[in-house]
BATORVO-342403 format. One record per atom (N, C-alpha, C, O): residue in three letters; y, x, z. Coordinates in steps of 0.1 Angstrom, whole numbers, plus 2048, in hexadecimal, padded with zeros to 3 digits. Layout:
ALAYXZ;...
% end
This chain:
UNK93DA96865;UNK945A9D870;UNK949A9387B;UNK944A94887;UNK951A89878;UNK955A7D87E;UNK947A7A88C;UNK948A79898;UNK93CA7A883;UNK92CA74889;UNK929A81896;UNK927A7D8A1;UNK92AA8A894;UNK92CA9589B;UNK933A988A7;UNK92FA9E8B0;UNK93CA958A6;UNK94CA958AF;UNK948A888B5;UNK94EA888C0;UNK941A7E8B5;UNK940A758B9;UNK935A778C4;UNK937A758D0;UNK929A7B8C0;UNK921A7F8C6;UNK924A878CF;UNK922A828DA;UNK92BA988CF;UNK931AA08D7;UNK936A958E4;UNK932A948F0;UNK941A8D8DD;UNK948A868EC;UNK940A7F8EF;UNK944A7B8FA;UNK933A7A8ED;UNK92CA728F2;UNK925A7F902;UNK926A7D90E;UNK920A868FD;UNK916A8F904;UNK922A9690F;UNK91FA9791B;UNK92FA9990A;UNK933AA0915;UNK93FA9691C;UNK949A9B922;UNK93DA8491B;UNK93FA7D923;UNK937A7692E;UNK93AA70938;UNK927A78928;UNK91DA7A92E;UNK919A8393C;UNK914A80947;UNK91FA8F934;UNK91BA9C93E;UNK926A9C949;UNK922AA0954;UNK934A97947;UNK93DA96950;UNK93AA88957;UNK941A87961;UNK935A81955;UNK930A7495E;UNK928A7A966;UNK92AA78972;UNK91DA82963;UNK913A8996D;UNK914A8E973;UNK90EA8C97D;UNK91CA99973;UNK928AA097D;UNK92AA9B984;UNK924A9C98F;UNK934A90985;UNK93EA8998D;UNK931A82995;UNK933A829A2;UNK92AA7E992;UNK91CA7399A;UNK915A819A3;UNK90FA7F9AD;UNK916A8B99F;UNK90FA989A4;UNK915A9A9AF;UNK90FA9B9BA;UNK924A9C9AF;UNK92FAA09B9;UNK931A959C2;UNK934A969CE;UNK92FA8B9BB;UNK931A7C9C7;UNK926A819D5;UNK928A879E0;UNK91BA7D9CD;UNK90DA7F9D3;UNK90EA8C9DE;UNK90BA8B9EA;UNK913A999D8;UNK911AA39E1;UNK91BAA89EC;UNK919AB19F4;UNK925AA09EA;UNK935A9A9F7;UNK92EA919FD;UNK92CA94A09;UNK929A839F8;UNK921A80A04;UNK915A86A0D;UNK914A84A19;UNK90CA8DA04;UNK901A96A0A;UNK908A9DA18;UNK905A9BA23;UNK913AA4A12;UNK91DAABA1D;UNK91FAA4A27;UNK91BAA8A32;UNK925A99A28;UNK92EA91A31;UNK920A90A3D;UNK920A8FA49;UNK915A8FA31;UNK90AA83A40;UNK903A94A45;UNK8FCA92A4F;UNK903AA0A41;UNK900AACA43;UNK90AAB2A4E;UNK904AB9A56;UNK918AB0A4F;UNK923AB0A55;UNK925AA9A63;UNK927AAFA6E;UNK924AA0A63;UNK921A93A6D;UNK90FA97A75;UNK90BA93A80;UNK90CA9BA70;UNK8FFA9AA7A;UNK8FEAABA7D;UNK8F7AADA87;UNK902AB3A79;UNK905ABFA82;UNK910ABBA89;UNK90CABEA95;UNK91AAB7A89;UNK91DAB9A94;UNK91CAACA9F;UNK922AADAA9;UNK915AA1A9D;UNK913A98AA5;UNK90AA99AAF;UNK90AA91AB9;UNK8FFAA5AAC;UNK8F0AA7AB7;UNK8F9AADABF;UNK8F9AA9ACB;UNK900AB6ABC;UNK904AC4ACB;UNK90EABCACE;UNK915AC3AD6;UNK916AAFACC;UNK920AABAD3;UNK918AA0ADE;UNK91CA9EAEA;UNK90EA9CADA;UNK90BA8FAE1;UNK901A96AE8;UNK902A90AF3;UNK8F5AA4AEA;UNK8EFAA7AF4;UNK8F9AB1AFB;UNK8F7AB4B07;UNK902AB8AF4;UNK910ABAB03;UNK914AB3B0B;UNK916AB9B16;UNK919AA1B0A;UNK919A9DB0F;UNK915A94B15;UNK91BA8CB1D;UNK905A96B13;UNK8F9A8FB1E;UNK8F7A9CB27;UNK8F2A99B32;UNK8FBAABB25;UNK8F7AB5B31;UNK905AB4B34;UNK907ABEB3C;UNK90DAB0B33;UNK91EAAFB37;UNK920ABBB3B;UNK920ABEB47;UNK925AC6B2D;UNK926AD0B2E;UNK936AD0B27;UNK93CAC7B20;UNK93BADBB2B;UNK94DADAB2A;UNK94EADDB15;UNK947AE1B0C;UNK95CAD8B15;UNK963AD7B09;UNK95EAE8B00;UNK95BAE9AF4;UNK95EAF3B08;UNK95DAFDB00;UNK94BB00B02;UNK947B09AFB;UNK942AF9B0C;UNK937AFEB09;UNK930AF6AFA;UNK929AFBAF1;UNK936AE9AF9;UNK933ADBAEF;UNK939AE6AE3;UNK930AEBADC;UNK942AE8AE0;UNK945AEDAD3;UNK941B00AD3;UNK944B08ACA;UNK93DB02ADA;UNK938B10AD7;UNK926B0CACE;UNK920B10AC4;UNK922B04AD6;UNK916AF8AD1;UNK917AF1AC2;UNK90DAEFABA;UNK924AEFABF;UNK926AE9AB1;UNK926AF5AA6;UNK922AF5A9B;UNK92DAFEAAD;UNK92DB0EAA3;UNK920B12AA4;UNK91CB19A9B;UNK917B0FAAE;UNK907B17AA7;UNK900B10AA2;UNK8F5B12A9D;UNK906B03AA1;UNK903AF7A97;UNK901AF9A8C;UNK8F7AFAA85;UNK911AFAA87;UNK917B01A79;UNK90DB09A71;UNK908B06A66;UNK90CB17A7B;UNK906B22A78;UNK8F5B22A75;UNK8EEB27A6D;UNK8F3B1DA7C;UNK8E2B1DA79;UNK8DFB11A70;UNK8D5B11A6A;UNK8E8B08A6F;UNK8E4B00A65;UNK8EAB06A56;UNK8E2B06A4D;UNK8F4B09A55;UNK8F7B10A4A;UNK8ECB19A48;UNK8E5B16A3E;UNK8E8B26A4F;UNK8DCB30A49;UNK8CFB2BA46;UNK8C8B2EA3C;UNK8CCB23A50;UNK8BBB18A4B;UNK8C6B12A3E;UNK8C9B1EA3A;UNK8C9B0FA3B;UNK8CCB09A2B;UNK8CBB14A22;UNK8C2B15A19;UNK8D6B1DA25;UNK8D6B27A1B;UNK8C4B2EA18;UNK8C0B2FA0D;UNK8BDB31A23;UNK8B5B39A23;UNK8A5B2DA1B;UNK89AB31A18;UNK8ABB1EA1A;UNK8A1B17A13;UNK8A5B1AA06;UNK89DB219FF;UNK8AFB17A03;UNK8B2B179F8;UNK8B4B259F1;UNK8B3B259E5;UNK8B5B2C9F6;UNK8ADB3D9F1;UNK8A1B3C9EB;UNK89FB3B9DF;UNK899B3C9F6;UNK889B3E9F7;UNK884B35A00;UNK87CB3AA09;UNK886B2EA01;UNK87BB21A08;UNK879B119FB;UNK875B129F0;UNK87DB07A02;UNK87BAFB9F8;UNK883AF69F1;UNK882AEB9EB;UNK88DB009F0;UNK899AFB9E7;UNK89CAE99E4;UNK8A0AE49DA;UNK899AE59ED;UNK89CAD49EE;UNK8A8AD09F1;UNK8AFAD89F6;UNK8ACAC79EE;UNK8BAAC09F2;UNK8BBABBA01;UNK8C1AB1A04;UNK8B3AC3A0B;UNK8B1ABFA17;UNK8BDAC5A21;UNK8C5ACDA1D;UNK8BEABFA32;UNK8C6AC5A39;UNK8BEACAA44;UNK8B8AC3A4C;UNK8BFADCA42;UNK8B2AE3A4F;UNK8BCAE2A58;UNK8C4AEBA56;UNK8C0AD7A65;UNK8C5AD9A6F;UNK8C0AD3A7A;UNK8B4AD1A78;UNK8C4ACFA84;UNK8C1AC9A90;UNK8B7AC2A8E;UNK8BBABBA86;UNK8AAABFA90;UNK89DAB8A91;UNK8A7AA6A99;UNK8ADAA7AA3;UNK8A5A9EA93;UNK8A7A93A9C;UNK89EA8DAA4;UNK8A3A83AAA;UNK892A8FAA5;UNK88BA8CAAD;UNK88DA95ABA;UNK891A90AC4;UNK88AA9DAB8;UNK88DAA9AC2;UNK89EAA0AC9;UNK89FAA1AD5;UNK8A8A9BAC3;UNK8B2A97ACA;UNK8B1A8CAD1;UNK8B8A8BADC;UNK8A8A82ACE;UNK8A7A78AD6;UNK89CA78AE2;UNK89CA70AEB;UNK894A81AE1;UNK88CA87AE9;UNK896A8EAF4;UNK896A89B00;UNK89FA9AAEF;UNK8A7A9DAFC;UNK8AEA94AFF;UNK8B0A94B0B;UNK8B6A88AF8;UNK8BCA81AFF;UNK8BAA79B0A;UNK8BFA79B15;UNK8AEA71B06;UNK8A1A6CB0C;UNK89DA71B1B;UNK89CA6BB25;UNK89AA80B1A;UNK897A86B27;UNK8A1A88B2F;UNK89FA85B3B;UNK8B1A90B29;UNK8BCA8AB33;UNK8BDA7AB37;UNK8C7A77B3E;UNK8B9A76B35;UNK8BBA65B3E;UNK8B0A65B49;UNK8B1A63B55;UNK8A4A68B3F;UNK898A63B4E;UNK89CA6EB58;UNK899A6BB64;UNK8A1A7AB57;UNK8A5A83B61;UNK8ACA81B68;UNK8AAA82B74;UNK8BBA79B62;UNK8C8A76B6B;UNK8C0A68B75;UNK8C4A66B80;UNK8B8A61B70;UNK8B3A59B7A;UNK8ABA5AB81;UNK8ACA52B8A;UNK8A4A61B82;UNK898A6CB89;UNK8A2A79B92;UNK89DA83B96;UNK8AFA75B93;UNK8B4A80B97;UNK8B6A90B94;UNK8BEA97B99;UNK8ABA96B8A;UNK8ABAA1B87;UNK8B4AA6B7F;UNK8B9AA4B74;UNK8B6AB1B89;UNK8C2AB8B85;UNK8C1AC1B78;UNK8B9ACBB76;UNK8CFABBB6E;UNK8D1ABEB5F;UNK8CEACEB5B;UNK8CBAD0B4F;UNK8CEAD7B60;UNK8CBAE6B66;UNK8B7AE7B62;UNK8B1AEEB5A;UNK8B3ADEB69;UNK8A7ADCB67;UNK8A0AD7B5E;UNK895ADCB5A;UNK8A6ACBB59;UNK89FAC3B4C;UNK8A3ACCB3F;UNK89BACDB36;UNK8B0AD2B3E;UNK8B2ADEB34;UNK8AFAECB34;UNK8B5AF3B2C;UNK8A5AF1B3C;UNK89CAF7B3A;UNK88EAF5B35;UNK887AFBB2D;UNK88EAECB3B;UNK880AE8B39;UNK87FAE0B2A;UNK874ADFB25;UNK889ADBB24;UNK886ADAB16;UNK889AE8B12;UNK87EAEDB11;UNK891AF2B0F;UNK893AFBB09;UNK888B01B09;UNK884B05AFE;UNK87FB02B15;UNK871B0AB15;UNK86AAFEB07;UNK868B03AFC;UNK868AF4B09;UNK863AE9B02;UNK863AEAAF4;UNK859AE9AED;UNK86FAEBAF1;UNK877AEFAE3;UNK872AFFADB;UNK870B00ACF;UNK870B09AE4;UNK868B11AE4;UNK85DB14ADD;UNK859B19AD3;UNK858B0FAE8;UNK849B0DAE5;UNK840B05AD9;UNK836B09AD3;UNK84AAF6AD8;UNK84AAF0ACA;UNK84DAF7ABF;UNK846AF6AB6;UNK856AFEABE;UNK857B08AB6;UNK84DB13AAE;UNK847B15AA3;UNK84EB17ABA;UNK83EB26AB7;UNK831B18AB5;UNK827B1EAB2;UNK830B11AB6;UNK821B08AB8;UNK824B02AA4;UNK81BB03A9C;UNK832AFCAA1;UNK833AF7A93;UNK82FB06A8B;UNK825B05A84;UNK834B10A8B;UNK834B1EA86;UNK824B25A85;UNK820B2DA7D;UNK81DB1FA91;UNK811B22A8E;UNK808B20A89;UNK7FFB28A84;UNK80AB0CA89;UNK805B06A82;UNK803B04A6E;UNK7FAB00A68;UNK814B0AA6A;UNK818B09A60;UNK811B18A5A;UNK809B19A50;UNK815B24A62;UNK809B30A5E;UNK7FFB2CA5E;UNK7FCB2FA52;UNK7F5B27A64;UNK7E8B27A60;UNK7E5B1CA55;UNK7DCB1DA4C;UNK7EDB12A57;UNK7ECB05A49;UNK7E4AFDA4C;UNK7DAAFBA45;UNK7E6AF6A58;UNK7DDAF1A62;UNK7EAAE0A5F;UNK7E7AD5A60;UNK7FAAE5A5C;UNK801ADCA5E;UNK7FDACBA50;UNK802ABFA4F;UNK7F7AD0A4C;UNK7F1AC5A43;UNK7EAABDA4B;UNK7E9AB2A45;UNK7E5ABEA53;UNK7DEAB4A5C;UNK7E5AABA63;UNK7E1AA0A65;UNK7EFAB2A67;UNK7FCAABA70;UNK803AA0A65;UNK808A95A68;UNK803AA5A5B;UNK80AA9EA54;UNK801A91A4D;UNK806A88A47;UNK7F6A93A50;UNK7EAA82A4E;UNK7F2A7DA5A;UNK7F7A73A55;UNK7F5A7EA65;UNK7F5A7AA71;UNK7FEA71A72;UNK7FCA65A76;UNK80FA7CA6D;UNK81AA78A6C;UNK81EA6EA62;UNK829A6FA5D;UNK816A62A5E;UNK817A59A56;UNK82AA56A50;UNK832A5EA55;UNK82EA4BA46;UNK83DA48A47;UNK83BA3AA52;UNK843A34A59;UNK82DA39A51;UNK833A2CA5C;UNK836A32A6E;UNK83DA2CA76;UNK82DA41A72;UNK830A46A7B;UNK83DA49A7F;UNK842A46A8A;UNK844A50A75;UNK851A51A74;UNK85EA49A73;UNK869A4CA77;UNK859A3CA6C;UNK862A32A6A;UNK864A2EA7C;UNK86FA2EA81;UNK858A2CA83;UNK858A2AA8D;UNK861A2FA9D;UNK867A29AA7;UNK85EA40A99;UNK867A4DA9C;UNK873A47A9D;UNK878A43AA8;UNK878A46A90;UNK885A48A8D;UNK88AA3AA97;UNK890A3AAA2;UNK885A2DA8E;UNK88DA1EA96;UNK88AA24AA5;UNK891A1DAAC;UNK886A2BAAC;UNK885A30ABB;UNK88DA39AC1;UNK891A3AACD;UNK892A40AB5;UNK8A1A49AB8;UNK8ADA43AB4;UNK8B8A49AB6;UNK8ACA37AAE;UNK8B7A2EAA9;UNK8BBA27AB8;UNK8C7A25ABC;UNK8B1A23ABF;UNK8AFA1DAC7;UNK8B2A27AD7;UNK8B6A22AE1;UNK8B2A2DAD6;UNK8B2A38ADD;UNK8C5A3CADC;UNK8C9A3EAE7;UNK8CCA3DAD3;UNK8D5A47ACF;UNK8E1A37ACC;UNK8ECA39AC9;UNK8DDA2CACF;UNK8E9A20AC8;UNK8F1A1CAD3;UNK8FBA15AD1;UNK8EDA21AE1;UNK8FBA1DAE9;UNK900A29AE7;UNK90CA27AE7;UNK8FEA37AE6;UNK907A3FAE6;UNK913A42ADC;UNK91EA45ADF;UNK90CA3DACD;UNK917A39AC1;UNK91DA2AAC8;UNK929A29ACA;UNK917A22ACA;UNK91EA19AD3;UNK92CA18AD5;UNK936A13ACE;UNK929A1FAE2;UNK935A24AE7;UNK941A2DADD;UNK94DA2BADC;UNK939A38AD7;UNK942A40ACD;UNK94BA3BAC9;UNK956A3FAC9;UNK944A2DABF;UNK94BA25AB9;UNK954A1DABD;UNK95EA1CAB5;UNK954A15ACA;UNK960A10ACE;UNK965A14AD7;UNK96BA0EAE0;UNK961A23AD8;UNK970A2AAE2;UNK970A2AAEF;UNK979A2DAF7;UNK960A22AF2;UNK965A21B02;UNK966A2CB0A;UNK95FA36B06;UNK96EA30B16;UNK974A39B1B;UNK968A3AB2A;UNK961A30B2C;UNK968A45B33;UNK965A43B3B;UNK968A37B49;UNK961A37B53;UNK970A31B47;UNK972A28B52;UNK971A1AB49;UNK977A10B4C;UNK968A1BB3C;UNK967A0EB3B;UNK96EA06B31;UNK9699FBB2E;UNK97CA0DB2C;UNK982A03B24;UNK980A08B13;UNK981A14B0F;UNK97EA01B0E;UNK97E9FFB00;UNK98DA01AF8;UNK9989FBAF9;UNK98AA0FAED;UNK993A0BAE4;UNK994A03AD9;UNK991A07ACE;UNK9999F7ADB;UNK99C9EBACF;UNK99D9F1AC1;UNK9939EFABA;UNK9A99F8ABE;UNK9A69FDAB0;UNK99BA09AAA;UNK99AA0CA9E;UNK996A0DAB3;UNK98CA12AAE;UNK982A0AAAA;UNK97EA0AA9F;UNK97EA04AB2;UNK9749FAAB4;UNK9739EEAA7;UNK9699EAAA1;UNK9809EBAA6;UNK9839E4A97;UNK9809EAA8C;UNK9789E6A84;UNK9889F9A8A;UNK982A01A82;UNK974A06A7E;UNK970A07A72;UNK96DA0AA8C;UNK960A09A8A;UNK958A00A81;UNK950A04A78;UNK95C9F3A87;UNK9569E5A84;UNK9589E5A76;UNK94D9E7A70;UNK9639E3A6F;UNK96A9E0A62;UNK9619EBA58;UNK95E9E9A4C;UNK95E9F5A5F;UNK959A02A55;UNK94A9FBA50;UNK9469F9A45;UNK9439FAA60;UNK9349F7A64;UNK9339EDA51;UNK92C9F0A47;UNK93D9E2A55;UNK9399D6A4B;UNK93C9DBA3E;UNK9369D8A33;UNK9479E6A3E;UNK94B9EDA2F;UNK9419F1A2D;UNK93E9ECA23;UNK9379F8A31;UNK92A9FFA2C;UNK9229F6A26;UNK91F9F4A1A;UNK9209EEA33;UNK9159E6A2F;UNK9189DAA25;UNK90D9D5A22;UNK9229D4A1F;UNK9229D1A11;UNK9229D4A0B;UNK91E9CDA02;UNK9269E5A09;UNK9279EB9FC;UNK91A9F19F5;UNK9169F29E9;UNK9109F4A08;UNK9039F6A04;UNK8FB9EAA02;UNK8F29EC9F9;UNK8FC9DDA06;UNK8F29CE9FE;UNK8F99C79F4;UNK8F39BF9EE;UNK9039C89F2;UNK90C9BD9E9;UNK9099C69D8;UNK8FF9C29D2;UNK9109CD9D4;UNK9189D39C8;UNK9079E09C8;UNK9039E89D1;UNK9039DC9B9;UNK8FD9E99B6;UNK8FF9F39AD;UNK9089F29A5;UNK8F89FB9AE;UNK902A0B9A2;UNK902A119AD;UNK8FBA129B7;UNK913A189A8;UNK912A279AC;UNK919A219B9;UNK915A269C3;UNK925A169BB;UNK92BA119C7;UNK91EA129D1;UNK91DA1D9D6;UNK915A0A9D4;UNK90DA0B9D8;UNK905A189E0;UNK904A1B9EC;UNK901A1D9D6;UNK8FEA2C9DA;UNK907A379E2;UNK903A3F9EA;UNK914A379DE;UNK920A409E4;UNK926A329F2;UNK931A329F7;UNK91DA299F4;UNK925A25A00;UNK92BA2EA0D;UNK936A2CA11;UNK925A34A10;UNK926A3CA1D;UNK930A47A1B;UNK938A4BA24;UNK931A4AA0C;UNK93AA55A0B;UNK94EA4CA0B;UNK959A50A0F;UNK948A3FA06;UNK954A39A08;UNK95AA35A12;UNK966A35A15;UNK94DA30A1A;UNK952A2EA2A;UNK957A37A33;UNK95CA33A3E;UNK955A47A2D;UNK955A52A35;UNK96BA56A2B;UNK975A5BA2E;UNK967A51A23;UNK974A51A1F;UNK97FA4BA22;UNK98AA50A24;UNK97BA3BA23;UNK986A32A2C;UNK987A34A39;UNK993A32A3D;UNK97EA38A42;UNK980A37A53;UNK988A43A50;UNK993A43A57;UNK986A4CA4A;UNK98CA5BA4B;UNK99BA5AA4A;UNK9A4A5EA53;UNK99DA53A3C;UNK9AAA50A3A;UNK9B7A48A42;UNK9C3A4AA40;UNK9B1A40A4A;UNK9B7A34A4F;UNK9B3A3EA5F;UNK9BFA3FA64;UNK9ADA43A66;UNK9ACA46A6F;UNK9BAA51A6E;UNK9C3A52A77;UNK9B9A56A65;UNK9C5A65A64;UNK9CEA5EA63;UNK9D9A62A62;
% end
């Protein structure tokens, strides 16, 4: 019996370790799911410098369509641990085209039509491609080195605007100090926790960092 009872606490101290490693994982899943809906409609609101309630009417159809593309994968689509929202390419591309516009003078009226038609059309063109099953081809194309590429280009693309985010500068230029420390202090909290210490610290970095700036910001 003893041998028994022993085993029991073994398996359901096991199974409560897995849990807890389960729940870690899927709060942070959230947080970086959370943060990037609402970070695309705040940062292309404010490259079309559109008012306080047109930006958050933008973050609620955010919410909303990324919520149902989830629900509706995980129904009947790929049931993956993925997030169906905002395309980030597609964001650094609009962001991208609001600049060569505002320098080229064309007026914001104009370059946001003309992607929406764009957006469109990419749309119905991905949709047709994927019905006929033609999109395997695109995907020889789309290499990870194609993509690694992509991405460092939207990193590159998108780092003065967290930039700024981060240390608070205001429109006329001045910097806020404690943000900017805070920022800073977080930046290096991450990144020890992610190169230094391995296990699970390691892996839940972001969820911690998203826990300290949180806490200390409030």
């Amino acid at each position: 019996m003893p041998f028994h009872e022993n085993v029991r606490t073994l398996h359901l101290k096991e199974s409560l370790r897995t849990d807890s490693i389960t729940l870690l994982a899927g709060l942070q899943w959230l947080g970086f799911m959370f943060a990037n809906t609402i970070v695309i409609p705040l940062s292309v609101g404010t490259a079309f410098h559109n008012t306080p309630g047109e930006i958050s009417g933008s973050m609620a159809r955010s919410f909303l369509l990324t919520g149902l593309a989830c629900l509706l994968q995980a129904c009947c689509g790929h049931r993956l641990p993925l997030m169906e929202g905002q395309s980030g390419l597609w964001w650094g591309v609009i962001l991208g085209l609001v600049s060569m516009g505002s320098t080229a003078k064309i007026p914001l009226s104009t370059v946001g039509g003309s992607l929406a038609v764009g957006v469109m059309a990419g749309g119905l063109l991905v949709s047709l491609l994927g019905g006929l099953g033609w999109h395997r081809g695109l995907n020889r194309l789309f290499t990870p080195v194609v993509m690694a590429v992509l991405l460092f280009l939207l990193s590159a693309q998108l780092i003065d605007l967290f930039f700024q985010g981060m240390t608070g500068i205001s429109q006329t230029g001045r910097m806020n100090l404690p943000m900017a420390g805070l920022s800073l202090a977080l930046v290096l909290l991450v990144s020890t926790l992610t190169i230094g210490p391995k296990g699970l610290v390691s892996n839940f970095a972001i969820l911690i960092g998203l826990g300290v700036g949180w806490a200390i910001y409030e």
